[in-house]
N, CA, C and O atoms as CSV, one atom per row, in Angstrom:
chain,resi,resn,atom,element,x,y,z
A,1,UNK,N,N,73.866,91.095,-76.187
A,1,UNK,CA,C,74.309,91.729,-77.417
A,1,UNK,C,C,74.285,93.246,-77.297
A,1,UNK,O,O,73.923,94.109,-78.096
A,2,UNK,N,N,74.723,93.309,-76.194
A,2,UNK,CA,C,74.975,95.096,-75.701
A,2,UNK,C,C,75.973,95.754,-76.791
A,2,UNK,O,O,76.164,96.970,-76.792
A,3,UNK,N,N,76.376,95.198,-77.388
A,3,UNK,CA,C,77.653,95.518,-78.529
A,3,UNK,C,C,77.084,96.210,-79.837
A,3,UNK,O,O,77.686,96.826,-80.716
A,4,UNK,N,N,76.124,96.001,-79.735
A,4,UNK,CA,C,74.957,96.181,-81.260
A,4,UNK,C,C,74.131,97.625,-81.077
A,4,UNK,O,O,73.203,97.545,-80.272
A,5,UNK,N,N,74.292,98.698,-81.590
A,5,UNK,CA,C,73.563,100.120,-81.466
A,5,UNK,C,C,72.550,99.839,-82.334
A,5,UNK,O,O,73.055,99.331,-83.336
A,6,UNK,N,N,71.398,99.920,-82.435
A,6,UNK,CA,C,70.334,100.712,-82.906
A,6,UNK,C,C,69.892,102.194,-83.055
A,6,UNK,O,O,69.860,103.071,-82.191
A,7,UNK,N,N,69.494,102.260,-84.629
A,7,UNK,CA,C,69.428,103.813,-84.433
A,7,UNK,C,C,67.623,104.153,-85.229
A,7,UNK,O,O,67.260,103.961,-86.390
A,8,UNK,N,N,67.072,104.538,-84.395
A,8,UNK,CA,C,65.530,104.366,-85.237
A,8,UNK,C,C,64.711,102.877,-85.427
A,8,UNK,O,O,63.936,102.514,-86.311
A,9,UNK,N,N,65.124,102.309,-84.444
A,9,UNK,CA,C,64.463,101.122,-84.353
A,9,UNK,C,C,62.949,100.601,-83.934
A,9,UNK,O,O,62.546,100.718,-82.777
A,10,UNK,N,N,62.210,100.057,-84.910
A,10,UNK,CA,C,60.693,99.572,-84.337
A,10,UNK,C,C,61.237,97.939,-84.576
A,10,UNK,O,O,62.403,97.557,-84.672
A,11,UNK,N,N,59.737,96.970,-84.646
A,11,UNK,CA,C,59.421,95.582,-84.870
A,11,UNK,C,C,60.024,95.253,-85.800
A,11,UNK,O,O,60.813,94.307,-85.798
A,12,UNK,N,N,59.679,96.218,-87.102
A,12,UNK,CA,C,60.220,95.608,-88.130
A,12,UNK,C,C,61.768,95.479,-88.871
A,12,UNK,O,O,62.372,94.582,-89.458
A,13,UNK,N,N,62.117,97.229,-88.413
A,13,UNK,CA,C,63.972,97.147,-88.707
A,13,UNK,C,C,63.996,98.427,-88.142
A,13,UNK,O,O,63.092,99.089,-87.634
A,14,UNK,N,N,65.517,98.731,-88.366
A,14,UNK,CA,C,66.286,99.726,-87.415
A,14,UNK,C,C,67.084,100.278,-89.326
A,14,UNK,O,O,67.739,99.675,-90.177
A,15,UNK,N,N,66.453,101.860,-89.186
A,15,UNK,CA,C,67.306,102.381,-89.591
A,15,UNK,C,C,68.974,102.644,-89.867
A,15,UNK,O,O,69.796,102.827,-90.765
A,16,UNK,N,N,68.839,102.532,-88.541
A,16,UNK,CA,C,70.776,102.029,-89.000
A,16,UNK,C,C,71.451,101.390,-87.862
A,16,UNK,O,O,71.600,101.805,-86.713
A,17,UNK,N,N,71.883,100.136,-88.496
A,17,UNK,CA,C,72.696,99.324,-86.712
A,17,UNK,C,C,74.190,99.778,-87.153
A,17,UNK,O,O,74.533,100.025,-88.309
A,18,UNK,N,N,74.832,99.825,-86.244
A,18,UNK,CA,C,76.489,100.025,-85.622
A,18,UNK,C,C,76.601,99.103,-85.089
A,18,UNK,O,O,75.897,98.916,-84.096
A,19,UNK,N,N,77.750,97.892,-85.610
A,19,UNK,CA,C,78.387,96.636,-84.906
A,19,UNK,C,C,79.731,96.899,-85.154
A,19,UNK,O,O,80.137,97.767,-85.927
A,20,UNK,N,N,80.538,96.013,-84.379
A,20,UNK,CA,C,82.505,95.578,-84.522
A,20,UNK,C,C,82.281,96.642,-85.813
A,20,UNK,O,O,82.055,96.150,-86.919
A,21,UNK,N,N,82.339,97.929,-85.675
A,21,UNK,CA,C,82.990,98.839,-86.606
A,21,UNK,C,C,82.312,99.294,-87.713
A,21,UNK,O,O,82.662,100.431,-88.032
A,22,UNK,N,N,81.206,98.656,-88.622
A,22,UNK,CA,C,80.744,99.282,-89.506
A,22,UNK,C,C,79.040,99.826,-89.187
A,22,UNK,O,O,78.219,99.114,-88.609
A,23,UNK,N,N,78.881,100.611,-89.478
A,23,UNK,CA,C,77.441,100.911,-89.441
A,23,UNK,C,C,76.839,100.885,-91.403
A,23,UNK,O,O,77.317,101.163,-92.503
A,24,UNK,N,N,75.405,100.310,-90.762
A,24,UNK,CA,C,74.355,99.775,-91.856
A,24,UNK,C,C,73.822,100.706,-91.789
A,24,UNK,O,O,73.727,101.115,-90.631
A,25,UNK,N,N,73.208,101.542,-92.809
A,25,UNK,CA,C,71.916,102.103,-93.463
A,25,UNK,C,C,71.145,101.732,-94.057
A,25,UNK,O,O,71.323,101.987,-95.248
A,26,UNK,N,N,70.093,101.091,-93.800
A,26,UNK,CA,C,69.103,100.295,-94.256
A,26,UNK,C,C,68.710,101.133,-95.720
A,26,UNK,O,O,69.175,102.224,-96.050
A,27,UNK,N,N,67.870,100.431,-96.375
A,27,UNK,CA,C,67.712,100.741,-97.456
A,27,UNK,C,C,66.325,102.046,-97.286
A,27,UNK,O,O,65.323,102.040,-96.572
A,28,UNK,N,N,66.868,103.123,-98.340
A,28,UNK,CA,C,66.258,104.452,-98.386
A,28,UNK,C,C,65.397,105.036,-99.572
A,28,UNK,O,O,65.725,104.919,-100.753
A,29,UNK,N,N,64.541,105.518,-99.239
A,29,UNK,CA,C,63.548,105.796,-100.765
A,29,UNK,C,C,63.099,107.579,-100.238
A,29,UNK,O,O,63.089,108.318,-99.253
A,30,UNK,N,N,62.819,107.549,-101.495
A,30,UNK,CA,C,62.208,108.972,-101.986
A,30,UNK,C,C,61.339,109.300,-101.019
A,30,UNK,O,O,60.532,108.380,-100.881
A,31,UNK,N,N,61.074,110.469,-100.062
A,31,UNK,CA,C,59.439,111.071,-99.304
A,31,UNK,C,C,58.691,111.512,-100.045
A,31,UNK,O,O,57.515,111.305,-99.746
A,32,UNK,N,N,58.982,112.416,-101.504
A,32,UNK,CA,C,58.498,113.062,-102.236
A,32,UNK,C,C,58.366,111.996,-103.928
A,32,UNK,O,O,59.159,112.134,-104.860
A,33,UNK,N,N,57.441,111.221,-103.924
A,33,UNK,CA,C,58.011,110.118,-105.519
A,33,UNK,C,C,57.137,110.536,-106.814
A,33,UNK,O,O,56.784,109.754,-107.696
A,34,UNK,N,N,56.800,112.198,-106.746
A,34,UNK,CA,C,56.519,112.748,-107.577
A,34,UNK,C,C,57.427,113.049,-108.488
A,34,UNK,O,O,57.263,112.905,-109.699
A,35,UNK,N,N,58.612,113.561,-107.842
A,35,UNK,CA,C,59.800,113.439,-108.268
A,35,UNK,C,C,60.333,112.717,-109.373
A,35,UNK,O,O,59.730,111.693,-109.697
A,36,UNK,N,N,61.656,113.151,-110.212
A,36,UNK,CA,C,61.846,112.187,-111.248
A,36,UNK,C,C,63.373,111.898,-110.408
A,36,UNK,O,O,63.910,112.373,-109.407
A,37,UNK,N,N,63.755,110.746,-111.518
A,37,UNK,CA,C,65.216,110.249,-110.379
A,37,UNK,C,C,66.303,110.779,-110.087
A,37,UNK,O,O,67.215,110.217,-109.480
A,38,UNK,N,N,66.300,112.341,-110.649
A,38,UNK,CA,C,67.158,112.936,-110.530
A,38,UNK,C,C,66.898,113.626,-108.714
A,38,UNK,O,O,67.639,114.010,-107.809
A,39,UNK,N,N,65.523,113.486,-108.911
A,39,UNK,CA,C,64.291,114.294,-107.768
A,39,UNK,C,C,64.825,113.278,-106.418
A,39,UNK,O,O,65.546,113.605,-105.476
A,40,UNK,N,N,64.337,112.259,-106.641
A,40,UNK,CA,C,63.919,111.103,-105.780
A,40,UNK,C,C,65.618,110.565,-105.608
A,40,UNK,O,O,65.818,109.901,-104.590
A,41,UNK,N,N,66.402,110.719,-106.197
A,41,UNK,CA,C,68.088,110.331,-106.134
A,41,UNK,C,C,68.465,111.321,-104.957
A,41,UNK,O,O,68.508,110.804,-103.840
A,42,UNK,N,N,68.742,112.657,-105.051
A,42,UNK,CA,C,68.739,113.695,-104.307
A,42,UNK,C,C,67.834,113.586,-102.824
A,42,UNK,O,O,68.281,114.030,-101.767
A,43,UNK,N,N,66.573,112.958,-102.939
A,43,UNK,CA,C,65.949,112.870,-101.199
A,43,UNK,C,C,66.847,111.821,-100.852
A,43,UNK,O,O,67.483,111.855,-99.799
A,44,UNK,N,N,66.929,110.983,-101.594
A,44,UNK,CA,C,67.607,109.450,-101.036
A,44,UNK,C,C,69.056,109.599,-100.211
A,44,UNK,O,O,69.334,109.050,-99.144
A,45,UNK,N,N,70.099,110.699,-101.184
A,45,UNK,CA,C,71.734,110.511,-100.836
A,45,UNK,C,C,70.929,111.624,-99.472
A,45,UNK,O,O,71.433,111.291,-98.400
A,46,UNK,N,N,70.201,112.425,-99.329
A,46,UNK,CA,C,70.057,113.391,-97.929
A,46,UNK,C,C,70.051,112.535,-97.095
A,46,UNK,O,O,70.938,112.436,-96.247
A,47,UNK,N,N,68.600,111.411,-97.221
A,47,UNK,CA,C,68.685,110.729,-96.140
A,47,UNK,C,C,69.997,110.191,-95.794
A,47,UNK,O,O,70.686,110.553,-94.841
A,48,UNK,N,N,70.242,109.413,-96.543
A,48,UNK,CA,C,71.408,108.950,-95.707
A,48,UNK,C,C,72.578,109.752,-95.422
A,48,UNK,O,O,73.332,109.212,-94.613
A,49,UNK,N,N,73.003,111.039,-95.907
A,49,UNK,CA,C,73.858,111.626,-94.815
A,49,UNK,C,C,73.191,112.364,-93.840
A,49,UNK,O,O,73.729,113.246,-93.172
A,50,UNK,N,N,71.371,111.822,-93.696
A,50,UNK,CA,C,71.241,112.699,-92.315
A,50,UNK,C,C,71.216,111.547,-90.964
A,50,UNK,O,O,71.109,111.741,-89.753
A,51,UNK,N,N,71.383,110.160,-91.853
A,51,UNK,CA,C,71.395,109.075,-90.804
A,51,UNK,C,C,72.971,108.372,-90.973
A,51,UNK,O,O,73.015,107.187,-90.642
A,52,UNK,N,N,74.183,108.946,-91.425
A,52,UNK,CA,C,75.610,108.998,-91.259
A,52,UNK,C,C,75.769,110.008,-90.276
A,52,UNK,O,O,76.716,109.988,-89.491
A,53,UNK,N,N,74.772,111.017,-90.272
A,53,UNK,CA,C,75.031,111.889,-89.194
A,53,UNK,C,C,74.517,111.465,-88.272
A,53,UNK,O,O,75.356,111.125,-87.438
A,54,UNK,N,N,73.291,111.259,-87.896
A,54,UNK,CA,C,72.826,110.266,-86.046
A,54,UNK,C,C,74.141,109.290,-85.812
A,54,UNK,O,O,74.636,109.104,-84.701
A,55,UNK,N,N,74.657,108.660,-87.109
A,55,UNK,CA,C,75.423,107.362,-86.757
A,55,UNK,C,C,77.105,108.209,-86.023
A,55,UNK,O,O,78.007,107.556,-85.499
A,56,UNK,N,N,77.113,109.740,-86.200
A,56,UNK,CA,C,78.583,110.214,-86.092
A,56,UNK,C,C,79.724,110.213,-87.435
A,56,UNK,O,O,80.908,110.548,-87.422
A,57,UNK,N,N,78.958,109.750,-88.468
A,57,UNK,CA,C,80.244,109.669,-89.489
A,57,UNK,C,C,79.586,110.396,-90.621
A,57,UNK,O,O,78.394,110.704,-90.663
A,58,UNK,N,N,80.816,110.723,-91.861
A,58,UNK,CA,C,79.860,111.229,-92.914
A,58,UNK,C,C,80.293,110.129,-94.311
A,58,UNK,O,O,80.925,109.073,-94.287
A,59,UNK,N,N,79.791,110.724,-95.249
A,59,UNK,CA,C,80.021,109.265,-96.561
A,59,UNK,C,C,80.955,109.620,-96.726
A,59,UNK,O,O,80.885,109.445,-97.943
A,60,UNK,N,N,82.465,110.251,-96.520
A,60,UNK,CA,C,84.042,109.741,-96.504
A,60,UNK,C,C,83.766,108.052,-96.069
A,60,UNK,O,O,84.525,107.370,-96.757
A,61,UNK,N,N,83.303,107.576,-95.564
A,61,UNK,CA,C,83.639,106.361,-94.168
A,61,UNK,C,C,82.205,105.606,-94.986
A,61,UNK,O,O,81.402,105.384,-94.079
A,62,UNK,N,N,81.610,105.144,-96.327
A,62,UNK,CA,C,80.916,104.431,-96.985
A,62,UNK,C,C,82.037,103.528,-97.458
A,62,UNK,O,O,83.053,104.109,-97.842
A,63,UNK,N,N,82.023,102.204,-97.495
A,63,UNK,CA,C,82.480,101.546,-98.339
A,63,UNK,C,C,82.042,100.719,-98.963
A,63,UNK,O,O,82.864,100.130,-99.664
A,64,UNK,N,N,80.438,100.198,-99.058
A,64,UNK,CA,C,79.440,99.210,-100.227
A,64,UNK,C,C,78.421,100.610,-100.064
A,64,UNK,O,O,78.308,101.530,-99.254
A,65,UNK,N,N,77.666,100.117,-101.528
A,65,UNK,CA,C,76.653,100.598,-101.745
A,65,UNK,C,C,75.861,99.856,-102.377
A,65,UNK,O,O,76.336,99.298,-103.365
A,66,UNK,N,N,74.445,99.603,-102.045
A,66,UNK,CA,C,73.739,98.531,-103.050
A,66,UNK,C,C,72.627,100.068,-103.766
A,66,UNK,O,O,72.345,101.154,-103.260
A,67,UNK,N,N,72.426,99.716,-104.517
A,67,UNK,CA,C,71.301,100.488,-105.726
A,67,UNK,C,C,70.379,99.479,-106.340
A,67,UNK,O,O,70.685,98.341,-106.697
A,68,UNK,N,N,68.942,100.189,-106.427
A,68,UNK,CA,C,67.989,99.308,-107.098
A,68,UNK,C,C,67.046,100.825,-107.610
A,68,UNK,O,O,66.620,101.812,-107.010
A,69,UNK,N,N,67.029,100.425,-108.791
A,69,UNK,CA,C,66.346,101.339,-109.891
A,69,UNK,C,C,65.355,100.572,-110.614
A,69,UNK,O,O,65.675,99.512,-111.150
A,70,UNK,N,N,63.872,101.143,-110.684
A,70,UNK,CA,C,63.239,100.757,-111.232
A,70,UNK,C,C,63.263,100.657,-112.231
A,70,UNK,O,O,62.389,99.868,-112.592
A,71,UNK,N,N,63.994,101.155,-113.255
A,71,UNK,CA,C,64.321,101.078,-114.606
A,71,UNK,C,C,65.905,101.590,-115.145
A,71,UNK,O,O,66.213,102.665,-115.662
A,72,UNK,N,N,66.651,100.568,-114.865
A,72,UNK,CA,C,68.007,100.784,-115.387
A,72,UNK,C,C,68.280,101.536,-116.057
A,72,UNK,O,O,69.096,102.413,-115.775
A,73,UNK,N,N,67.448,101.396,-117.603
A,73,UNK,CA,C,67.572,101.680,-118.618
A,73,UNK,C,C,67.289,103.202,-118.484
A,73,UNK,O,O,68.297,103.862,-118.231
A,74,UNK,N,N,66.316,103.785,-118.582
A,74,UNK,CA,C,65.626,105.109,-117.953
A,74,UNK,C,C,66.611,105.840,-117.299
A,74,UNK,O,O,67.142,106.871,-117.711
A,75,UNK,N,N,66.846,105.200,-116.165
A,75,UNK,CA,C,67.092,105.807,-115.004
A,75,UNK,C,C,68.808,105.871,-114.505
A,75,UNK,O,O,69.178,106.351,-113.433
A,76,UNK,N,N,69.611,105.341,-115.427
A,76,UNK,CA,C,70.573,104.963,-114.429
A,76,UNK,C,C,71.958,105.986,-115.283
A,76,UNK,O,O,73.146,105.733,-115.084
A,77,UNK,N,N,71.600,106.835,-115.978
A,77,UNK,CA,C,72.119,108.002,-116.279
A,77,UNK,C,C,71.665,109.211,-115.480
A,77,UNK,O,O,72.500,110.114,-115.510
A,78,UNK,N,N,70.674,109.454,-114.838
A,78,UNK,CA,C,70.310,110.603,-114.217
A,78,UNK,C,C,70.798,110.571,-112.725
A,78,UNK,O,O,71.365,111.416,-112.032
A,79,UNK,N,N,70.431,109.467,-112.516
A,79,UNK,CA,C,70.956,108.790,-111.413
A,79,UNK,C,C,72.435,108.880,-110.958
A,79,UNK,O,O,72.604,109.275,-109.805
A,80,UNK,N,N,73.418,108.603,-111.618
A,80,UNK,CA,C,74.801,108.296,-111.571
A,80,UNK,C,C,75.071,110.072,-112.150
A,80,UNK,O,O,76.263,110.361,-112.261
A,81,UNK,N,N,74.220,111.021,-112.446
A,81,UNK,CA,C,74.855,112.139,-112.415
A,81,UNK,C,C,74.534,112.811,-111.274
A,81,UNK,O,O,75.483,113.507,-110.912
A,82,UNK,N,N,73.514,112.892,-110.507
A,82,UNK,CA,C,73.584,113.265,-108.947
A,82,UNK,C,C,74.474,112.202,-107.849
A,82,UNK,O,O,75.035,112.581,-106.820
A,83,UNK,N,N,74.436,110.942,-108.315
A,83,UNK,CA,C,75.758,110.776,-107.361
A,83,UNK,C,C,77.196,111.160,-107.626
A,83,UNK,O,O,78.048,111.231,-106.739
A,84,UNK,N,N,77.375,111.367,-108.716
A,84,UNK,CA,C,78.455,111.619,-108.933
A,84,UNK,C,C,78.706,113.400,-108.148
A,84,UNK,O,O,79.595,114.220,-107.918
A,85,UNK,N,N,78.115,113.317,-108.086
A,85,UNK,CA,C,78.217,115.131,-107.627
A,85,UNK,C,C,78.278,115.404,-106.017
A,85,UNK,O,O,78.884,116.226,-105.329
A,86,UNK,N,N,77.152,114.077,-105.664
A,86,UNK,CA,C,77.504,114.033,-104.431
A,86,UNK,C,C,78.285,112.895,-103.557
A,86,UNK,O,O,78.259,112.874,-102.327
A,87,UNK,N,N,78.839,112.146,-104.204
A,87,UNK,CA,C,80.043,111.204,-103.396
A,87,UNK,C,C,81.129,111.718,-103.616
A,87,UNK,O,O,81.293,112.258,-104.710
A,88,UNK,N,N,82.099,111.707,-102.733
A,88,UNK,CA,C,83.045,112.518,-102.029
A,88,UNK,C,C,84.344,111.988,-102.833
A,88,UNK,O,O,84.908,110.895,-102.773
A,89,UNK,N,N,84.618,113.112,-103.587
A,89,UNK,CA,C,86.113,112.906,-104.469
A,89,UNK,C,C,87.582,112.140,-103.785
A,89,UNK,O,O,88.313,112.260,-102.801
A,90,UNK,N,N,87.448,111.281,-105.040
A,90,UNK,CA,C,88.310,109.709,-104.207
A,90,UNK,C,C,88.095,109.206,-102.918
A,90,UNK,O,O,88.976,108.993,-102.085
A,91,UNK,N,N,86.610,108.980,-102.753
A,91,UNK,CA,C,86.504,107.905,-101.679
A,91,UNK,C,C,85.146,106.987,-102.367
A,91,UNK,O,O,84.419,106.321,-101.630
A,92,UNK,N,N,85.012,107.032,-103.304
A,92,UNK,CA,C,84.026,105.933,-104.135
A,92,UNK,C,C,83.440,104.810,-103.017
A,92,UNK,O,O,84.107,105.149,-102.039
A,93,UNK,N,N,82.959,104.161,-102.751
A,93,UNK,CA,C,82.396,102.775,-102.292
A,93,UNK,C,C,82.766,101.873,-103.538
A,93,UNK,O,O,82.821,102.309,-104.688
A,94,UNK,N,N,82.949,100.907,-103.268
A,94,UNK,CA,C,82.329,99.636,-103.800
A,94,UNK,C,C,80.440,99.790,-103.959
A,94,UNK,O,O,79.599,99.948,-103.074
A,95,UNK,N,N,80.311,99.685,-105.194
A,95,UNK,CA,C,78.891,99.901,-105.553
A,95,UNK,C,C,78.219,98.747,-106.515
A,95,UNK,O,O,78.935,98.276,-107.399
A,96,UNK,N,N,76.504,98.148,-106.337
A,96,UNK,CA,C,76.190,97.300,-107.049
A,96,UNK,C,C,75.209,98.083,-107.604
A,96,UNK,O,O,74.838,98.996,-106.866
A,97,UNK,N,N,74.442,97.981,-109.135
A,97,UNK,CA,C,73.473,98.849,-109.729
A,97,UNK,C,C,72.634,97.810,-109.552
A,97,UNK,O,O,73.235,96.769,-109.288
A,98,UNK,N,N,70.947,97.676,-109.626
A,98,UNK,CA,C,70.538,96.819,-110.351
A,98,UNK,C,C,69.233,97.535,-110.860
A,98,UNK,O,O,68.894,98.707,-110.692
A,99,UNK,N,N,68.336,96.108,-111.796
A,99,UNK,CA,C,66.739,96.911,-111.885
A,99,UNK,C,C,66.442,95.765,-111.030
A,99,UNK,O,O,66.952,94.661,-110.839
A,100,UNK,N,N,64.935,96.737,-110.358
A,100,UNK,CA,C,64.742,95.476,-109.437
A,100,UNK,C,C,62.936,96.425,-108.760
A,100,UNK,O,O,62.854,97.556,-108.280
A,101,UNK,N,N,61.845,95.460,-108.987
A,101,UNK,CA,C,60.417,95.837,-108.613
A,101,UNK,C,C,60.766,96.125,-107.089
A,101,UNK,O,O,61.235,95.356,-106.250
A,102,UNK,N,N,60.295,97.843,-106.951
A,102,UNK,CA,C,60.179,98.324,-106.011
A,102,UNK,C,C,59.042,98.571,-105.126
A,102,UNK,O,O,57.933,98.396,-105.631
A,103,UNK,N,N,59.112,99.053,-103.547
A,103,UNK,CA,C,57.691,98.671,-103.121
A,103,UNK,C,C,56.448,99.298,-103.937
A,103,UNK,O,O,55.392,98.714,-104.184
A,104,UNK,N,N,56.830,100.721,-104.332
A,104,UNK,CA,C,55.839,101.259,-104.801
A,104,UNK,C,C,55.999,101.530,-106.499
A,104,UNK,O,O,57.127,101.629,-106.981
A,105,UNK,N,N,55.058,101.614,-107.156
A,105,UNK,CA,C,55.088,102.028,-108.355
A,105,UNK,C,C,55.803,103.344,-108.909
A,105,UNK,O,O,56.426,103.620,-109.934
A,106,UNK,N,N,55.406,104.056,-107.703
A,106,UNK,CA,C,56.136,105.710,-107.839
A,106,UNK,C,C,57.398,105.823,-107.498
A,106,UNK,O,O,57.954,106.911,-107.646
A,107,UNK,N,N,58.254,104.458,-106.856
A,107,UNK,CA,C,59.407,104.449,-106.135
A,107,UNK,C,C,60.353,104.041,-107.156
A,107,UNK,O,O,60.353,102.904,-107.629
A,108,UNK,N,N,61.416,105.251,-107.613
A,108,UNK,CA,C,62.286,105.351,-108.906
A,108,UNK,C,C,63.512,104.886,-108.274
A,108,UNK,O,O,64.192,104.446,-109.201
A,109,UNK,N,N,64.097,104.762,-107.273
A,109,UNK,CA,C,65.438,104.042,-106.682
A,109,UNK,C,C,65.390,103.459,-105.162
A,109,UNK,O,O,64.241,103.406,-104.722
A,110,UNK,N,N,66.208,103.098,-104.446
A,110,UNK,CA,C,66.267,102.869,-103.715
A,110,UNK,C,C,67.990,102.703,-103.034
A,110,UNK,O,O,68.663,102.368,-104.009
A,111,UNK,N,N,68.780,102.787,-101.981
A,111,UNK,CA,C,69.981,102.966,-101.774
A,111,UNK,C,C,69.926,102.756,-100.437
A,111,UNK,O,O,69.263,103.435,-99.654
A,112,UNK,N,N,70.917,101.411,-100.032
A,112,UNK,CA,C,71.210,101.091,-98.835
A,112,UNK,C,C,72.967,100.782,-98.735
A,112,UNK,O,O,73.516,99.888,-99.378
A,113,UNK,N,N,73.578,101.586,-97.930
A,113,UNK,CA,C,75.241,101.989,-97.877
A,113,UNK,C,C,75.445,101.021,-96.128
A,113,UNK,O,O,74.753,100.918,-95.116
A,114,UNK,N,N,76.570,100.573,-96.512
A,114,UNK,CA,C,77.794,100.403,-95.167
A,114,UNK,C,C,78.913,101.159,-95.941
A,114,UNK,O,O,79.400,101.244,-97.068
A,115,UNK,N,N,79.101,101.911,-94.040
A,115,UNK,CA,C,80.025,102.145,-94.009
A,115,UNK,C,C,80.721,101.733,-92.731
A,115,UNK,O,O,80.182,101.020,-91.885
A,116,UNK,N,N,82.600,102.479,-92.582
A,116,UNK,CA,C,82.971,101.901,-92.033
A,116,UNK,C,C,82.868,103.003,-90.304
A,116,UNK,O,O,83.272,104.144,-90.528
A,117,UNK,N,N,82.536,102.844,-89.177
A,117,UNK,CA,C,82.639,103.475,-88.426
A,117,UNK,C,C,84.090,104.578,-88.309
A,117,UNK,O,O,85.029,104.685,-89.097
A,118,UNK,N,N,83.867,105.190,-87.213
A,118,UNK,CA,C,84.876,105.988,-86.285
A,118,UNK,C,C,86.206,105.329,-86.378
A,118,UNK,O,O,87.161,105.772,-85.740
């Protein structure tokens, strides 16, 4: 399975695999979850264009996005105004919202993207 890139890989998962064309970004959380979700939204979209960048592509080339917010309700206006600012005019993903118990108590979102390679 020489076909399969790993990018940041231990035992448990690989930051981001590259297969037949799309690369995965595993799912991404806040470093800082002092932060509010406007805070913790903003570390999240970095990470992943700093691991679209190891992968060679930038979020033009996203086409799913999954989202999990610890509190919909709360959160999913502050939220959807830093992405909106930072996803790339007319190239949207396909996107799912949800609420959904995160690992940590302090952990206000979470965001794992495919996109499509080179």
């Amino acid at each position: 399975m020489s076909d399969i890139q790993r990018i940041e890989t231990n035992q448990r998962m690989s930051r981001v695999v590259r297969y037949n064309g799309l690369v995965f970004v595993g799912g991404q959380v806040a470093n800082d979850r002092s932060e509010d979700i406007k805070g913790q939204t903003l570390q999240v979209l970095a990470k992943i264009d700093g691991w679209l960048d190891k992968a060679g592509i930038d979020k033009t080339r996203i086409l799913s996005a999954q989202i999990w917010l610890k509190d919909i309700e709360s959160h999913l206006d502050g939220m959807n105004q830093v992405w909106d600012e930072w996803a790339a005019s007319g190239e949207a993903p396909a996107r799912a919202t949800v609420q959904a118990l995160l690992g940590t108590p302090d952990t206000l979102v979470e965001i794992a993207v495919i996109a499509a390679d080179k």
